[in-house]
C-alpha positions in Angstrom: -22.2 65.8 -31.1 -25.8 64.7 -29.2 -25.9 61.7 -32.4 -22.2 60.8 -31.8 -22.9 60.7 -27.9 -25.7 57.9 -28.7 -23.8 55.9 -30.9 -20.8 55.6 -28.2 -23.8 54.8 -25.9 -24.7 52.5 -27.6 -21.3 50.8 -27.9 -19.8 51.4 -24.8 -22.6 49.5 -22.8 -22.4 46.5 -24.4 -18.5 46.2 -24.2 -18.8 47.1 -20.4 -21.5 44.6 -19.9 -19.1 41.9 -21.5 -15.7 43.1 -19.9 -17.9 42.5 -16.8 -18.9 39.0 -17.6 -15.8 37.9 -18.5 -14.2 39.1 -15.6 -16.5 37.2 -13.3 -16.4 34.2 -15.2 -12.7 34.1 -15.4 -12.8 34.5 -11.6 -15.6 31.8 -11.1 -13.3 29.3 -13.4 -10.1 30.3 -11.6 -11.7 29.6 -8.1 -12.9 26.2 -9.2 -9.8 25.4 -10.8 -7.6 26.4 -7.6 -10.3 24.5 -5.9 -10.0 21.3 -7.3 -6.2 21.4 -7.1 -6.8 22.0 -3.4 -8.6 18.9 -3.8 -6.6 16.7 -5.9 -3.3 17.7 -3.3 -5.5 16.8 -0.7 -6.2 13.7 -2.0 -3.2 13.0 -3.3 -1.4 13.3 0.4 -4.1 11.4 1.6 -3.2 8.2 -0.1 0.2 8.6 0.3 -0.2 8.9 4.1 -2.5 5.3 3.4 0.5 4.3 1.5 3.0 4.7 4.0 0.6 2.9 6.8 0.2 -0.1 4.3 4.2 -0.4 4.0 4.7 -0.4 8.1 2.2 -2.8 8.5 3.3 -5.3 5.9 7.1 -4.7 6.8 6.1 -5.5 10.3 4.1 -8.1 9.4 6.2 -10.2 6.8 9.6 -9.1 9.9 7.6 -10.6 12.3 7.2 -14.1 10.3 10.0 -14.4 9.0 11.7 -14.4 12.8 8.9 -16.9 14.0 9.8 -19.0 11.0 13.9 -18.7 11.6 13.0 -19.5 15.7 11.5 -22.8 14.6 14.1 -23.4 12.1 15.9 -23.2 15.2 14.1 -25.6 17.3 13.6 -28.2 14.5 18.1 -27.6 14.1 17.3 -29.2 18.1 19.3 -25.6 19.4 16.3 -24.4 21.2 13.8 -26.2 23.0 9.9 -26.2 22.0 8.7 -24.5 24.6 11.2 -21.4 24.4 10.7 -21.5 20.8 7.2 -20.9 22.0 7.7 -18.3 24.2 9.7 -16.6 21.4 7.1 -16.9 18.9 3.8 -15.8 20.5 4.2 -12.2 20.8 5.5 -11.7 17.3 2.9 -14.1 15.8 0.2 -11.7 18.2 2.1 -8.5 16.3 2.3 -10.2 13.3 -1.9 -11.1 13.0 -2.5 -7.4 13.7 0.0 -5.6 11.1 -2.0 -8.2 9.1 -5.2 -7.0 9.9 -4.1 -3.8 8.8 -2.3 -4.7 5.7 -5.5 -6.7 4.7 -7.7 -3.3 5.4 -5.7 -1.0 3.9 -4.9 -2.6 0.8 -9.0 -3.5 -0.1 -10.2 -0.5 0.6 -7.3 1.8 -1.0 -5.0 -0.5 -3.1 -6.9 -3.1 -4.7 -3.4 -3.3 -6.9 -1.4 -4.4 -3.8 -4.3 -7.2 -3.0 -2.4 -10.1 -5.0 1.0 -9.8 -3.5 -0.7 -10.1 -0.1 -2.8 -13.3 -1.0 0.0 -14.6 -2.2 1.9 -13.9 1.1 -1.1 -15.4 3.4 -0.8 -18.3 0.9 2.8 -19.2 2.2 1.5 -18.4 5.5 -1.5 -20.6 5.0 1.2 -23.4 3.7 3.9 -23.2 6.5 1.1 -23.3 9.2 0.1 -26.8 7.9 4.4 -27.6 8.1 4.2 -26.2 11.7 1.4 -28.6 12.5 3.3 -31.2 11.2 7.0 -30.4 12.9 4.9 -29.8 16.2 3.0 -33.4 16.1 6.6 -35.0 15.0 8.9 -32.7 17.0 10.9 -34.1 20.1 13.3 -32.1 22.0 17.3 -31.7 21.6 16.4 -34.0 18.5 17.3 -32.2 15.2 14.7 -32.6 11.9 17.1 -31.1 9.5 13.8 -31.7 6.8 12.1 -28.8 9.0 14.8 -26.7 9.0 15.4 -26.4 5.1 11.3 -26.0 5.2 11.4 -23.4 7.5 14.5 -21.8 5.9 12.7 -21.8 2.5 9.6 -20.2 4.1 11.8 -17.4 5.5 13.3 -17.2 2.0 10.1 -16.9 0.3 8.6 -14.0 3.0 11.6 -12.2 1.8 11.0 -12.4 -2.1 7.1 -11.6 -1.0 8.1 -9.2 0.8 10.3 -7.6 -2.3 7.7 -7.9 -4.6 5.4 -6.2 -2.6 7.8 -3.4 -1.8 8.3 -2.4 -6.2 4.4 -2.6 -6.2 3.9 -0.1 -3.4 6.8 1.8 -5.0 5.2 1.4 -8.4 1.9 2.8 -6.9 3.5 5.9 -5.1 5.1 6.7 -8.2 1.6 6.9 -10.3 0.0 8.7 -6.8 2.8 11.3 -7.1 1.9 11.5 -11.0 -1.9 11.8 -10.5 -4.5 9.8 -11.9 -4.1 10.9 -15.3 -0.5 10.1 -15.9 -1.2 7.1 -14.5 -3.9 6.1 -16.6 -2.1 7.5 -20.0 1.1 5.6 -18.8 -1.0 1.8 -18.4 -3.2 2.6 -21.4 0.7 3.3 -23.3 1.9 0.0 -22.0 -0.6 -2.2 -22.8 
């Protein structure tokens, strides 16, 4: 009895010893693994919150230039005068430099995806500033340009197909954000 006593000893210990390791390993792994799903939600809610900023701001910002562009289709049509063009214009093109501000901030430090669509949008803007320039040296009240208005019209056209694209990218980058990073990566890796 005293040998079989030693020999259960013997075997008991040991099996304890690793019932007890692998209980607090299994609780170490399961707390970092709950962790970093804390984490990755976290993060993940985060960038969607960035997400939704980035689509007000260009919303407001592409909105906001596409009515100063459609007022001075207006006052090249010779409907409107300069100056009340003007006075329409200057607090939407104020509203529009600061939803661009925050477009432009967003979108480098969280979305360098979304970067392209919005060069490509301060491009046109970059291009109907120099037709501005031009309609305002050549402009003369209650005179209609109709050349300025298709310009202008096209430039309002154009914001709005900018402002489309940009729209499906954003979607496009909630989508792989709702996914996570690895579905994302598996899915362009898969379609290239």
């Amino acid at each position: 009895m005293l040998l079989f006593a030693a020999d259960m000893q013997e075997i008991i210990v040991p099996a304890l010893i690793a019932a007890l390791v692998s209980i607090l390993f299994g609780s170490v792994a399961a707390a970092i693994v709950s962790h970093l799903l804390a984490i990755s939600r976290a993060e993940k809610e985060y960038r969607l919150k960035k997400l939704e900023e980035l689509f007000i701001a260009v919303q407001f910002w592409c909105n906001h230039l596409k009515k100063v562009y459609f007022n001075l289709s207006e006052v090249a049509a010779g409907h409107v005068t300069w100056n009340d063009g003007l006075l329409r214009n200057v607090p939407r093109i104020e509203e529009a430099e600061k939803s661009y501000a925050t477009a432009l901030m967003l979108s480098n430090v969280f979305f360098k995806d979304l970067t392209f669509v919005l060069e490509q949008i301060t491009k046109l803007v970059d291009e109907l500033y120099v037709v501005r320039t031009q309609f305002k040296a050549n402009h003369q009240d209650g005179r209609a340009m109709p050349e300025y208005v298709t310009q202008f019209g096209q430039g309002v056209n154009r914001f709005e197909q900018l402002q489309n694209e940009f729209n499906e990218k954003l979607y496009q980058v909630a989508v792989d954000t709702n996914r996570g990073k690895l579905l994302a990566s598996i899915k362009r890796y898969w379609d290239s």
